[in-house]
C-alpha positions as CSV (number, residue, x, y, z in Angstrom):
1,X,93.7,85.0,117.1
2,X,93.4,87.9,115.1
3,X,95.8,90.6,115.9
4,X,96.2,94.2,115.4
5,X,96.6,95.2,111.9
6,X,97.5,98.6,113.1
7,X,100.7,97.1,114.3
8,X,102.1,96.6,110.5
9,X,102.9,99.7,108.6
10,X,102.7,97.8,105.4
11,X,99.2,97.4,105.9
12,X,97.9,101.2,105.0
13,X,99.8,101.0,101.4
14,X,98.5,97.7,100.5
15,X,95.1,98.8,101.3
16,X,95.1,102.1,99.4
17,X,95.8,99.3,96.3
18,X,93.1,96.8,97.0
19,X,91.2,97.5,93.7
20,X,94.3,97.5,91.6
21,X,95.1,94.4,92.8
22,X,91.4,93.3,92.4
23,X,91.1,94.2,88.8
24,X,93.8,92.2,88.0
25,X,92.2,89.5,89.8
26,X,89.2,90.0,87.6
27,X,91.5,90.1,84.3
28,X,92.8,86.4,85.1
29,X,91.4,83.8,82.9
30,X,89.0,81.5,84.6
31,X,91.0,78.4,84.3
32,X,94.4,79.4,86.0
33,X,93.2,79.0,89.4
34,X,93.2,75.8,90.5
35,X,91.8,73.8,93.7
36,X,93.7,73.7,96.9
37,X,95.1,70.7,97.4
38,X,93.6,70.1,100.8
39,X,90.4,68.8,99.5
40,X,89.9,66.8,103.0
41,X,89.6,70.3,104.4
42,X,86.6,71.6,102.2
43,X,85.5,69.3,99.3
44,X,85.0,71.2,96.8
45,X,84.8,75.1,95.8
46,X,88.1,76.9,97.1
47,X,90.7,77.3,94.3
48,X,93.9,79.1,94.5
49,X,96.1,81.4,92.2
50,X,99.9,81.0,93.1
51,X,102.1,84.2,92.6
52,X,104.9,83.9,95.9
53,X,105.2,80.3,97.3
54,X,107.4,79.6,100.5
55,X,110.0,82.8,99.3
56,X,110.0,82.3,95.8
57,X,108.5,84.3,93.2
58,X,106.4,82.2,90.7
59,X,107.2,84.4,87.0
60,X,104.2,83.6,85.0
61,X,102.0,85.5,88.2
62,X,104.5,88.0,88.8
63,X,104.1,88.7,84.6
64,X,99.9,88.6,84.9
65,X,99.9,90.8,87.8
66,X,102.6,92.6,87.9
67,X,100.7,95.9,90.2
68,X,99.5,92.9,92.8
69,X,103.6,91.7,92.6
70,X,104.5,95.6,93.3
71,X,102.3,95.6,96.0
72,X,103.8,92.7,97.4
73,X,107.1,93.6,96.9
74,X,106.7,96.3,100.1
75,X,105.9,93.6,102.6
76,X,108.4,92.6,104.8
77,X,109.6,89.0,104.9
78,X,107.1,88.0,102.3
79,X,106.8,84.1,102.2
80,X,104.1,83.1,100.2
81,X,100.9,84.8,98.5
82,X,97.7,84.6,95.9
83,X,94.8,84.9,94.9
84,X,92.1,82.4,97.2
85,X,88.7,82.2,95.9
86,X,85.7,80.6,98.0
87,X,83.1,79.8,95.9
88,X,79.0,79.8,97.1
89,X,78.9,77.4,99.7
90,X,82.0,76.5,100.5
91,X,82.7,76.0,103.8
92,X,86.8,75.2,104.7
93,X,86.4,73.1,108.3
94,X,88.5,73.6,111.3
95,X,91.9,73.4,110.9
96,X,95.0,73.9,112.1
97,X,98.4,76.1,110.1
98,X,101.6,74.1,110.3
99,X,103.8,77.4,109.6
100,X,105.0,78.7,112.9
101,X,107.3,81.2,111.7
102,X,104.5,83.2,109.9
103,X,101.2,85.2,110.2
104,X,98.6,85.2,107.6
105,X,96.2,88.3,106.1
106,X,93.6,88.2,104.1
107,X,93.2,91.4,101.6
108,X,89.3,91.5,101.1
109,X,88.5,92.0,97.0
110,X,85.1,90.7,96.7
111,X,83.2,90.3,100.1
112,X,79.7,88.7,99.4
113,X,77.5,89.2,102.8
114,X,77.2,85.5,104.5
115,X,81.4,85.2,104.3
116,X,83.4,84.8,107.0
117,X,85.7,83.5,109.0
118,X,86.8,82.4,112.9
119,X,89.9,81.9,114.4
120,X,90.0,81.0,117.8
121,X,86.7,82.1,119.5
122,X,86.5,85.5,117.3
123,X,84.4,85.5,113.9
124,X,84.7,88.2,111.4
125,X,83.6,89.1,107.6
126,X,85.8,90.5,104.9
127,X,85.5,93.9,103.9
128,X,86.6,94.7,100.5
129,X,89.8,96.4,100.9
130,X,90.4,95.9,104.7
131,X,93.5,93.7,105.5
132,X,92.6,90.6,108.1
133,X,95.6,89.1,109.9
134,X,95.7,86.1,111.8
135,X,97.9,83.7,113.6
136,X,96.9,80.8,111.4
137,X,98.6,78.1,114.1
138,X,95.3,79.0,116.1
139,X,92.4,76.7,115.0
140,X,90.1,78.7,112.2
141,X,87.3,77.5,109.7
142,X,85.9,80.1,106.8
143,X,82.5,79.7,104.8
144,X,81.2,81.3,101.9
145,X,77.3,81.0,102.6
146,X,76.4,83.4,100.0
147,X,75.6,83.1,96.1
148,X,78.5,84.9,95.0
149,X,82.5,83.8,95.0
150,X,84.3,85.4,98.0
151,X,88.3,86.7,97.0
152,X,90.8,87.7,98.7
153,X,94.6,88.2,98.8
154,X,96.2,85.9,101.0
155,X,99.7,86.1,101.9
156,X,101.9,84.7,104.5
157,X,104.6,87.2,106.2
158,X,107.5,86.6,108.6
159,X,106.4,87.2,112.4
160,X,108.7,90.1,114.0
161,X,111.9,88.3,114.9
162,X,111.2,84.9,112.8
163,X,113.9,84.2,110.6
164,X,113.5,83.0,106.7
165,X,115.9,80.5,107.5
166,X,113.3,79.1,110.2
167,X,110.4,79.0,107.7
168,X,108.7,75.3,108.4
169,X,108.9,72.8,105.9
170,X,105.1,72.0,104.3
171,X,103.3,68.9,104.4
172,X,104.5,66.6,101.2
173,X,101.3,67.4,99.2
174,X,101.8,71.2,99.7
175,X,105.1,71.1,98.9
176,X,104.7,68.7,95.7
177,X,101.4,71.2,94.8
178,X,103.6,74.2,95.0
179,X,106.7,73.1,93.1
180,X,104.5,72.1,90.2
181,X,103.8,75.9,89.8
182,X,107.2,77.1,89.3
């Protein structure tokens, strides 16, 4: 289910930043983003750039990007964030979030016609700079059927009256993925 975005004043601010945050997207070097590690999900072609991960600030992305880290900095109950790539024919299958506690958003930076996603029974495309949120417990697939990589910002935020104490624990190979970043 995709909700409102309306209904998060963060939103508008973050927005009026997307290409800020996109150029230093663009000004990463090729080989710091590295595949998700939930290949059985989508094989090959989505790769991921760490810069929050489950409340904790990873330094070397906070020091690359430190404008996208600023802009991150004025969302509330912040959990987890970075840059997702999905490269030409990528498709990620149906799956399912294990985070409970948390709704996801997608900050469109490069937004190739023939991307999109569905969650639930509702498809959308990105827009470059339009926020997406989502409740990512709901089933939801994305594909990049295009001939150009798709980016975004993804970030995980507390739901209104979640606490950080209540965050979910990952799945082992998240978890062991993530702490190798730090």
């Amino acid at each position: 289910m995709f909700l409102d975005v309306s209904q998060f004043s963060f939103v508008k601010d973050l927005e009026a930043r997307w290409w800020e945050i996109r150029d230093e997207y663009l000004a990463l070097p090729e080989d710091s983003f590295e595949p998700w590690v939930q290949r059985e999900m989508y094989g090959e072609g989505w790769s991921v750039y760490g810069i929050y991960a489950f409340g904790r600030r990873i330094d070397a992305a906070i020091h690359a990007c430190p404008r996208t880290a600023a802009a991150l900095d004025a969302i509330p109950g912040l959990t987890t964030a970075g840059f997702s790539r999905l490269a030409p024919g990528t498709h990620i299958r149906p799956h399912v979030g294990w985070v409970r506690t948390v709704y996801r958003s997608h900050l469109g930076l490069v937004a190739p016609e023939g991307c999109g996603m569905r969650v639930g029974a509702e498809a959308r495309s990105w827009r470059v700079g339009e926020c997406m949120i989502f409740d990512d417990t709901v089933e939801h697939e994305a594909w990049n059927r295009s001939d150009h990589t798709r980016v975004v910002l993804l970030f995980d935020f507390l739901r209104p009256g979640a606490s950080e104490m209540a965050i979910d624990e990952p799945p082992a190979k998240v978890r062991d993925f993530v702490n190798k970043r730090r």
